[in-house]
Residue, then its C-alpha position, 0 to 999 in steps of 0.5 A: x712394579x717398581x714395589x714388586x721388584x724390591x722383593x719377591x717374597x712380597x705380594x703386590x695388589x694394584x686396582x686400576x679403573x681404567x682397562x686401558x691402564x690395567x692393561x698397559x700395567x700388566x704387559x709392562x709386569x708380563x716384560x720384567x718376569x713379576x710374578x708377585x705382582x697383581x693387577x686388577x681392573x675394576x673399581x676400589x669399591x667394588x675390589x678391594x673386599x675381594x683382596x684383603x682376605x688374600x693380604x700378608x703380615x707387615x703391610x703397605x698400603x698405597x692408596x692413589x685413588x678416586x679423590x675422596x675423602x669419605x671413600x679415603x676412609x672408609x678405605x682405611x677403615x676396611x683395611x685396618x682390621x688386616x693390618x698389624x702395628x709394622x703396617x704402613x698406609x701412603x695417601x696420595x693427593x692428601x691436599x686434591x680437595x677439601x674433603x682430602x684433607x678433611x680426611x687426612x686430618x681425622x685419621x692422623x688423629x686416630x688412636x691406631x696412627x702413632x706417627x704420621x708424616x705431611x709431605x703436603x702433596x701425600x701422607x705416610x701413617x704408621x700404626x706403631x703401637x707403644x710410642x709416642x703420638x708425633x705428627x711431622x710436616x716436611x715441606x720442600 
């Protein structure tokens, strides 16, 4: 909700597995008059191939999902055809496991990834295209 309000000319998408939650989100969006905010109940897996064809220019992913690191990527993997060099991912929980930050690791390596950001509990990529690789760790 609070992404939505920022602007109304964005579109937000939210997967929530729990009805409850999802539904608790849509009353709260229902009470603030979003009109640009959308949420869907279901699992990631089974809902994310439904919204990225509906998705626009300059996109931000935030991904809090299911802990993962396989389905981290394979999540980013999905994405990344629909996204453009001002599109940026934020990965909660990149340190919940092994497996997450075994995740972390290979995608900030990836050749799309121009600049990543460690804030050790989440992780922010930008496929910036023509700059220089940087890798920043900020700890607090």
């Amino acid at each position: 909700m609070y992404m939505a309000t920022a602007s109304d000319k964005c579109k937000v998408f939210s997967i929530e597995g729990c009805l409850q939650i999802a539904s608790l989100a849509e009353k709260n969006i229902q009470n603030l008059g979003l009109s640009n905010a959308e949420i869907i109940t279901g699992s990631f897996n089974e809902i994310l191939p439904s919204i990225l064809p509906k998705i626009q220019q300059n996109l931000l992913v935030f991904i809090d999902g299911d802990h993962d690191g396989d389905h981290l990527i394979a999540y980013f993997d999905a994405i990344l055809p629909f996204t453009n060099e001002h599109s940026v991912f934020i990965l909660d929980d990149i340190r919940w496991s092994g497996s997450m930050e075994k995740a972390w690791r290979n995608l900030i390596s990836r050749e799309e990834v121009s600049v990543s950001i460690d804030l050790y509990r989440m992780g922010i990529i930008f496929l910036k295209k023509n700059i220089y690789k940087q890798h920043y760790k900020i700890r607090f």
